[in-house]
C-alpha positions as CSV (number, residue, x, y, z in Angstrom):
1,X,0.0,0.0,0.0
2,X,1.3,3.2,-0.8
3,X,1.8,6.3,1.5
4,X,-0.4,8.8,2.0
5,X,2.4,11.6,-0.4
6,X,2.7,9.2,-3.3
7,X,-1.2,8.9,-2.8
8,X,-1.9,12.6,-3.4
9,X,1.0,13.0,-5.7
10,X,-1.1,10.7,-7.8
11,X,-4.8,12.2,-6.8
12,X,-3.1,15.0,-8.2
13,X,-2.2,14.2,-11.8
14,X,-6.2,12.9,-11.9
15,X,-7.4,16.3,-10.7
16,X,-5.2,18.1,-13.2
17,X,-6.6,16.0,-15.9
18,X,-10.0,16.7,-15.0
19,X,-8.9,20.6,-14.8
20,X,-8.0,20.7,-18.0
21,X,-10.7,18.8,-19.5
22,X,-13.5,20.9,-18.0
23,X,-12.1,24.6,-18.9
24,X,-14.3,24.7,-21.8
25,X,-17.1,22.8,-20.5
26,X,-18.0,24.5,-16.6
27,X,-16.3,27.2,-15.1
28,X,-16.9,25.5,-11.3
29,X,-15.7,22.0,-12.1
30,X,-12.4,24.1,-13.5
31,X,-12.5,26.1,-10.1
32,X,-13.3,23.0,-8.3
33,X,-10.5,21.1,-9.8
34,X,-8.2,24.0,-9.6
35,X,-8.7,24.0,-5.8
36,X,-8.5,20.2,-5.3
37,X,-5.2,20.3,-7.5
38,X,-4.2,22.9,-5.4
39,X,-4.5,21.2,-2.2
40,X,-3.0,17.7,-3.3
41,X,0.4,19.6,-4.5
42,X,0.3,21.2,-1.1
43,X,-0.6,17.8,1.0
44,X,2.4,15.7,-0.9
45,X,5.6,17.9,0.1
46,X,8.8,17.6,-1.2
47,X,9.0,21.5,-1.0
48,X,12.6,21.5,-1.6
49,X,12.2,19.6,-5.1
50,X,9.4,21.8,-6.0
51,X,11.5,25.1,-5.0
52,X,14.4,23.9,-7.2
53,X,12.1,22.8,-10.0
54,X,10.3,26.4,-10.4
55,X,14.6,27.6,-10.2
56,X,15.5,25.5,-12.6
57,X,12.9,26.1,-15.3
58,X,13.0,29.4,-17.3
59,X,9.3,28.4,-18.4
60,X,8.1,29.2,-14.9
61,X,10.3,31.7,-13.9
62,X,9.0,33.8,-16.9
63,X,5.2,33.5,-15.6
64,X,6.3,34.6,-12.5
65,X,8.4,37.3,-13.5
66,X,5.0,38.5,-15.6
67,X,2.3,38.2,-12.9
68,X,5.3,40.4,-10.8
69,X,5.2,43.2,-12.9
70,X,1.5,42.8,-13.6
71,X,1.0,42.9,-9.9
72,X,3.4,46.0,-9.2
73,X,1.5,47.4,-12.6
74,X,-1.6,47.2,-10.5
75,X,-0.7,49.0,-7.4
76,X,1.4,51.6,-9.3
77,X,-1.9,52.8,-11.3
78,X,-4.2,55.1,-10.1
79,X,-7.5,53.1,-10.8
80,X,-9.7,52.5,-7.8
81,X,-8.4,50.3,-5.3
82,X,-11.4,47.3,-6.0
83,X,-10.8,48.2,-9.7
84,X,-7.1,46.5,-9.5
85,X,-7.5,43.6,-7.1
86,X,-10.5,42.6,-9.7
87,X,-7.7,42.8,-12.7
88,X,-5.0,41.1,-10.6
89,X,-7.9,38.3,-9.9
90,X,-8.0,38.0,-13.1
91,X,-4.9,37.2,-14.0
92,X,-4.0,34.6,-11.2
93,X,-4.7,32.2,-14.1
94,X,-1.2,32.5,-14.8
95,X,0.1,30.9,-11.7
96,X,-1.6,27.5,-12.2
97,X,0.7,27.2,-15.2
98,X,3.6,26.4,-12.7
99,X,1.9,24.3,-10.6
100,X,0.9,22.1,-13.5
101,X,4.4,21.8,-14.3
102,X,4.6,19.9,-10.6
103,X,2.5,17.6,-11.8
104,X,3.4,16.8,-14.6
105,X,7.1,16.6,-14.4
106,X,7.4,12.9,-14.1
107,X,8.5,11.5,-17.7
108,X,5.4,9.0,-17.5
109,X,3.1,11.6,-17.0
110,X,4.1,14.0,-19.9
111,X,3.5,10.9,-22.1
112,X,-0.3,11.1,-20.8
């Protein structure tokens, strides 16, 4: 029987699969699978792996070099205050693109 990390690690590739298949379909399955994604990544650990893996790949550090200056675009503008959390909302999209990189890393799951 396998541990409760390896367990989630592989809850998690399920979830993610589901997330993608139902962003055209339902926005609350994807919100639902988002969340659930979310939550396995955090429940399996191996923190230091997943540090050095968002280090290590320029694909991720770009997204979060964007969403930086997105988010410092925000609170430099002189929109309303509810006005730029509602734009930076929007845009936290962009961060699930790293965390499906956890998930996907393995090479048996990039051949899914």
């Amino acid at each position: 029987m396998k541990n409760w990390p390896e367990k989630f690690t592989a809850y998690s590739k399920y979830t993610a699969l589901c997330w993608g298949f139902s962003i055209p379909f339902s926005t609350a399955l994807t919100t639902i699978f988002s969340l659930l994604t979310l939550a396995l990544i955090i429940a399996c650990g191996n923190w230091r792996e997943k540090i050095t893996l968002i280090r290590n790949n320029p694909f991720s550090i770009a997204i979060l070099v964007l969403f930086l200056l997105f988010a410092i675009g925000c609170f430099y503008s002189i929109a309303p205050w509810h006005t730029r959390f509602r734009e930076l909302i929007r845009f936290r999209e962009l961060l699930s693109l790293p965390i499906i990189l956890f998930v996907f890393m393995a090479e048996k799951c990039r051949r899914l």
